[in-house]
KEVEX-547016 format. One record per atom (N, C-alpha, C): residue in three letters; residue number from 1; x, y, z. Coordinates in steps of 0.1 Angstrom, whole numbers, plus 5000, padded with zeros to 4 digits. Each point is the difference from the previous one (the first is absolute). Last residue first. Layout:
N
+------+-----+------+------+------+
: type : seq :    u :    v :    w :
+------+-----+------+------+------+
:  ALA : NUM :    X :    Y :    Z :
...
+------+-----+------+------+------+
//
This chain:
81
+------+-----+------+------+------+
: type : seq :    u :    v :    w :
+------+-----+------+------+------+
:  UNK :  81 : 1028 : 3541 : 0268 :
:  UNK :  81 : 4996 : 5014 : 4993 :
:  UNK :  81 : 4992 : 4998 : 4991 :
:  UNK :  80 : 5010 : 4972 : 5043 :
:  UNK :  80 : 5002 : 4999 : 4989 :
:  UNK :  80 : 4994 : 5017 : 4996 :
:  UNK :  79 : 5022 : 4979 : 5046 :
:  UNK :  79 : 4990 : 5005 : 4995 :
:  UNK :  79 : 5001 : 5002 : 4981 :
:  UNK :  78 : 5012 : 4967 : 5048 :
:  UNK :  78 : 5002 : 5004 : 4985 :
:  UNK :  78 : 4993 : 5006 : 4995 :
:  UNK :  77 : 5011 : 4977 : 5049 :
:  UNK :  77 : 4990 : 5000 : 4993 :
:  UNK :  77 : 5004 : 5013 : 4986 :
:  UNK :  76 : 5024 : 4979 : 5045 :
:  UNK :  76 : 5002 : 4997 : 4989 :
:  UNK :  76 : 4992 : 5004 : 4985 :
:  UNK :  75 : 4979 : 5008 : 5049 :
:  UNK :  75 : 5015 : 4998 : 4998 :
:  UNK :  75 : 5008 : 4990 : 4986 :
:  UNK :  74 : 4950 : 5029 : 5008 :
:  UNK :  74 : 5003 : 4987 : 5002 :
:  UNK :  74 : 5015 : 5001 : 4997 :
:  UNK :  73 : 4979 : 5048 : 5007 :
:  UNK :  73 : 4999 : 4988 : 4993 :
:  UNK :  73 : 5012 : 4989 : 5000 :
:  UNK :  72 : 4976 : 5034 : 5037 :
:  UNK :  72 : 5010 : 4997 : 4992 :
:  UNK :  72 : 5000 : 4987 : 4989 :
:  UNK :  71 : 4967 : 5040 : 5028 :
:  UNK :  71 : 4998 : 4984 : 4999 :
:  UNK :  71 : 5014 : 4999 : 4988 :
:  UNK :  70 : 4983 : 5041 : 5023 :
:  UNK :  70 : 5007 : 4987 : 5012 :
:  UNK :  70 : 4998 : 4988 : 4994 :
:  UNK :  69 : 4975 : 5033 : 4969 :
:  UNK :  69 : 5012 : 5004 : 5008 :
:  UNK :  69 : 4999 : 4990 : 5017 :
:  UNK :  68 : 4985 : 5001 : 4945 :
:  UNK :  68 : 4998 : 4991 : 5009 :
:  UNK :  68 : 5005 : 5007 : 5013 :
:  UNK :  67 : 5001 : 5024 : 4963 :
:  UNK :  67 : 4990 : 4993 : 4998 :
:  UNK :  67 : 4996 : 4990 : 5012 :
:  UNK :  66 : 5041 : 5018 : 4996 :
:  UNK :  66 : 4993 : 5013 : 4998 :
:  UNK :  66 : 4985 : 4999 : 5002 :
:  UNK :  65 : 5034 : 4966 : 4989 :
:  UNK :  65 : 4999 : 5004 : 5017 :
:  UNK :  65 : 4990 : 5012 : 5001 :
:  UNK :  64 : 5011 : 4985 : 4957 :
:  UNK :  64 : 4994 : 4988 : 5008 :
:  UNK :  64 : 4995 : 5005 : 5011 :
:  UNK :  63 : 5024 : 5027 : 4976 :
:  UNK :  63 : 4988 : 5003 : 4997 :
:  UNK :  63 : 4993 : 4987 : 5005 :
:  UNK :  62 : 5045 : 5000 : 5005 :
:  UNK :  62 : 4995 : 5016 : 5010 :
:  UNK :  62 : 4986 : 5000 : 4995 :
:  UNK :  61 : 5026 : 4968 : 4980 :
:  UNK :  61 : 4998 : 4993 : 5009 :
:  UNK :  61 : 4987 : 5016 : 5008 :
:  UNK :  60 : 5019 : 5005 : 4959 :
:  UNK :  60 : 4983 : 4994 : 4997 :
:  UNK :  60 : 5002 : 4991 : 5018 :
:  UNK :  59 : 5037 : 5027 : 4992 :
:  UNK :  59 : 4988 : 5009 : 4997 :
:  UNK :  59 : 4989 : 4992 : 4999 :
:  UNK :  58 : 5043 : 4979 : 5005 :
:  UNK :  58 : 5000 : 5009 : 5010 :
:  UNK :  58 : 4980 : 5006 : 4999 :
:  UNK :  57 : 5017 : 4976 : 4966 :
:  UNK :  57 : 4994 : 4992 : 5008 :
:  UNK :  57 : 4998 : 5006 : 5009 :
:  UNK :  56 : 5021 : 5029 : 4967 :
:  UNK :  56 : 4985 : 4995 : 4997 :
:  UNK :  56 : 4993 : 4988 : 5008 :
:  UNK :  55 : 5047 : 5017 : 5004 :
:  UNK :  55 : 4992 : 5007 : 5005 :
:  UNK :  55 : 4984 : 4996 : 5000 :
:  UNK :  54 : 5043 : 4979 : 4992 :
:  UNK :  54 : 4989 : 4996 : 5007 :
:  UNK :  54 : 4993 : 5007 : 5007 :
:  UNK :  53 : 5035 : 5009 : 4964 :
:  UNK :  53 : 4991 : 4988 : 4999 :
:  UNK :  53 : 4989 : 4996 : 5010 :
:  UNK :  52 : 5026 : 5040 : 5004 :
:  UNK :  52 : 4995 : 5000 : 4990 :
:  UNK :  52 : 4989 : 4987 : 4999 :
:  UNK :  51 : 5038 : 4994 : 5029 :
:  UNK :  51 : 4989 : 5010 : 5005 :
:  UNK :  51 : 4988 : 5000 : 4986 :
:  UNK :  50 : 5037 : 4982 : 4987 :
:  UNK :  50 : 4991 : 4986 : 5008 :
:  UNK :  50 : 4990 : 5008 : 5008 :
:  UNK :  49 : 5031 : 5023 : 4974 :
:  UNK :  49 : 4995 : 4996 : 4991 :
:  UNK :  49 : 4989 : 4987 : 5009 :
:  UNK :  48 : 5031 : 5029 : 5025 :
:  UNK :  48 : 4992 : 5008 : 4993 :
:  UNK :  48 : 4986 : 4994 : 4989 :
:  UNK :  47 : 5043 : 4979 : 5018 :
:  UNK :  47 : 4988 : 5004 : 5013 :
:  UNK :  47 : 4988 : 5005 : 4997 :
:  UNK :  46 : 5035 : 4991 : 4971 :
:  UNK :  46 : 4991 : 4989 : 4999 :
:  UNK :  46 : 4992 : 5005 : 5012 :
:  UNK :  45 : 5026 : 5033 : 4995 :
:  UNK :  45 : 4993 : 4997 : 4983 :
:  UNK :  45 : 4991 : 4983 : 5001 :
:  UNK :  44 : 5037 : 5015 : 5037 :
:  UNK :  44 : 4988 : 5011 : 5002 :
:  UNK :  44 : 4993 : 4996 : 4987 :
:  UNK :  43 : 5035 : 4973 : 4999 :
:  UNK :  43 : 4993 : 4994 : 5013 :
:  UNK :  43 : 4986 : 5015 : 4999 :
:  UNK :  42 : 5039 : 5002 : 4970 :
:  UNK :  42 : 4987 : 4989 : 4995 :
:  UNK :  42 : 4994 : 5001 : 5009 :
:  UNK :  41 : 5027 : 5032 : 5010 :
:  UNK :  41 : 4991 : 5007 : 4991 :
:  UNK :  41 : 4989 : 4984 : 4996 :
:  UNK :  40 : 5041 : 4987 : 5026 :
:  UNK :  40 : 4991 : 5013 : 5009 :
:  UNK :  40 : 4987 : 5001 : 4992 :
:  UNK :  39 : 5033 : 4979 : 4976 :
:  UNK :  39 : 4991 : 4989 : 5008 :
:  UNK :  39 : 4995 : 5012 : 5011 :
:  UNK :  38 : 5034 : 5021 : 4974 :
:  UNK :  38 : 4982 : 4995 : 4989 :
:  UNK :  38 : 4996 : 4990 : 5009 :
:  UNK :  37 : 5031 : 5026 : 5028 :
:  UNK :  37 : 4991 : 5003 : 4992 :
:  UNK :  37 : 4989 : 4994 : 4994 :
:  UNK :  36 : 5039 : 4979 : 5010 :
:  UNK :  36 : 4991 : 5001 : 5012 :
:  UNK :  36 : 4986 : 5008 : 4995 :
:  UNK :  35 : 5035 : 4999 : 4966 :
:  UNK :  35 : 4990 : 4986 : 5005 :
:  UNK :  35 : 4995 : 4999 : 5014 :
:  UNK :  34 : 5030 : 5036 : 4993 :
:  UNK :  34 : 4987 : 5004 : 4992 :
:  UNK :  34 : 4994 : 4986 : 4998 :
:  UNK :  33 : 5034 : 5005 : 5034 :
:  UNK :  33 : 4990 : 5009 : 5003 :
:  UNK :  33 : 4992 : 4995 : 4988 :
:  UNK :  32 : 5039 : 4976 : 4989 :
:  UNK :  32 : 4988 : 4995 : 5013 :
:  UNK :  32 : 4990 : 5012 : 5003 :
:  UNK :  31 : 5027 : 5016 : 4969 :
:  UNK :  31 : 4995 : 4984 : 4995 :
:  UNK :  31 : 4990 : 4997 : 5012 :
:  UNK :  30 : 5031 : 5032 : 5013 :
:  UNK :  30 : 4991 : 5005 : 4994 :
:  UNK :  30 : 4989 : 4992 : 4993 :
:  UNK :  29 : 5042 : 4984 : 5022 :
:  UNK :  29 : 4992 : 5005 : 5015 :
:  UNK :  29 : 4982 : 5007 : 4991 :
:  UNK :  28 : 5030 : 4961 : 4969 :
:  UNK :  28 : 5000 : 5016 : 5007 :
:  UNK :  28 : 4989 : 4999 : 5007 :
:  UNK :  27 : 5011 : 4952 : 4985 :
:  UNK :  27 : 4994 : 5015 : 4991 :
:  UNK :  27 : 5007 : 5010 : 5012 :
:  UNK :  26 : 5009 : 4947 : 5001 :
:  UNK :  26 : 5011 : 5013 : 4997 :
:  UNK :  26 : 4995 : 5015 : 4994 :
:  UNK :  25 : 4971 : 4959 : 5018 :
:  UNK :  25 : 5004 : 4999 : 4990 :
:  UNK :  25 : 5011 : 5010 : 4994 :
:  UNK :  24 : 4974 : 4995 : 5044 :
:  UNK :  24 : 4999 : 5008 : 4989 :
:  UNK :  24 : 5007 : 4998 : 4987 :
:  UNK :  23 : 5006 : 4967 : 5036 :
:  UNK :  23 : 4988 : 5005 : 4997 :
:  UNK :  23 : 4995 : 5009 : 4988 :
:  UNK :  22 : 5045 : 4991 : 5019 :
:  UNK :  22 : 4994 : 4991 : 4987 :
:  UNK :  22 : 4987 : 4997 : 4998 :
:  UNK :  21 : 5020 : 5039 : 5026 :
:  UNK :  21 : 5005 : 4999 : 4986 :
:  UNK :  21 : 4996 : 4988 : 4994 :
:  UNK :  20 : 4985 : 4998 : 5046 :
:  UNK :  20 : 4994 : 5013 : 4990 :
:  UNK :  20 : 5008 : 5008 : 4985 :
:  UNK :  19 : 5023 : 4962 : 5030 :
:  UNK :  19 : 4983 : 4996 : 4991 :
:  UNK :  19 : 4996 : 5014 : 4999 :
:  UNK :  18 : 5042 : 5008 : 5017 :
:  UNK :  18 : 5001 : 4990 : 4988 :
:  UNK :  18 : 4981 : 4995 : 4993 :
:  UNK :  17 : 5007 : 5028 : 5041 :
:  UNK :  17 : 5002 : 5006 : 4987 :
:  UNK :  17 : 4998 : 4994 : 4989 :
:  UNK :  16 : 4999 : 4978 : 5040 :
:  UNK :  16 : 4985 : 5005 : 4996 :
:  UNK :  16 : 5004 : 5006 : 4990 :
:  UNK :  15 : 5035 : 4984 : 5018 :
:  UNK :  15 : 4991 : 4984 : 4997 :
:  UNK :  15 : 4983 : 5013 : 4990 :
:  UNK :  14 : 5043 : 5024 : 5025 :
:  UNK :  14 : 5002 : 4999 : 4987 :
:  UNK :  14 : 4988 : 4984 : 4994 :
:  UNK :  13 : 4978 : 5026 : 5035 :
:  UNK :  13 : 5012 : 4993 : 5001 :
:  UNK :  13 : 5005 : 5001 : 4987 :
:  UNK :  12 : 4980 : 5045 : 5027 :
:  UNK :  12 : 4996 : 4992 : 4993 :
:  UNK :  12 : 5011 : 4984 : 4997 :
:  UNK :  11 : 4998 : 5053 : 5014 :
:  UNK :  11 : 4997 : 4987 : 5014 :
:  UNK :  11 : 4995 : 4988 : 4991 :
:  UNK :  10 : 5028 : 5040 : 4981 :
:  UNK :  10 : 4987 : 4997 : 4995 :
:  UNK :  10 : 4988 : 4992 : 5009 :
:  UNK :   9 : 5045 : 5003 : 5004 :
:  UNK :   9 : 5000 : 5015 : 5001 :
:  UNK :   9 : 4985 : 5000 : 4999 :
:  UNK :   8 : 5018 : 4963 : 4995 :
:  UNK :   8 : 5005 : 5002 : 5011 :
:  UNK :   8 : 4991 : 5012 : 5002 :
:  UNK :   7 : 5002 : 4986 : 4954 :
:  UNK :   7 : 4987 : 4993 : 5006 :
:  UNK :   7 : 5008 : 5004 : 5017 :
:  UNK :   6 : 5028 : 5016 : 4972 :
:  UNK :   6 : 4990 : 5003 : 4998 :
:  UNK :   6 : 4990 : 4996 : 5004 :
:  UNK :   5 : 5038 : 4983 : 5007 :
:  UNK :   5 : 4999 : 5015 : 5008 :
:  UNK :   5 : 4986 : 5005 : 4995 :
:  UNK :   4 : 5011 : 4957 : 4977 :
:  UNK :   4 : 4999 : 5000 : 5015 :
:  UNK :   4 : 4999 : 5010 : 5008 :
:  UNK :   3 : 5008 : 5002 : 4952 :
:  UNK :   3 : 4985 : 4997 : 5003 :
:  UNK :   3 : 5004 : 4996 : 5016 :
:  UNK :   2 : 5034 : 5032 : 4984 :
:  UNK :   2 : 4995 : 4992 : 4998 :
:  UNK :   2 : 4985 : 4994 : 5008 :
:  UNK :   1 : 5028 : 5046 : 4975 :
:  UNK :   1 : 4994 : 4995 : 5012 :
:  UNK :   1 : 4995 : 4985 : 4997 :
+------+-----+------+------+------+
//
């Protein structure tokens, strides 16, 4: 079969085939799934690691408010540990 029937059959141009073979660099339909993957799994792991991280501002803001309640602290303003 050639690449013309194939992208025909495919509703696709033989113009777009050709860059998603020089996009991917000639890997497999499988190559691409599993690099989609590890940038999937980085994206959930730094989500995870930046939640983590601002938990402890999260929590000293809630004890501001807790203390003060209707009074928001000053826009830009830094809370030190």
């Amino acid at each position: 079969m050639k690449v013309g029937e194939i992208c025909l059959e495919r509703g696709i141009s033989d113009q777009t085939f050709y860059n998603g073979e020089t996009e991917n660099g000639g890997m497999t339909v499988s190559d691409v799934r599993r690099v989609n993957g590890l940038e999937t799994d980085g994206k959930q792991q730094l989500t995870k690691l930046l939640a983590v991280q601002a938990l402890p501002s999260i929590q000293a803001l809630k004890k501001v408010l807790e203390k003060k309640p209707g009074v928001l602290p000053a826009e830009g303003m830094l809370l030190r540990q």
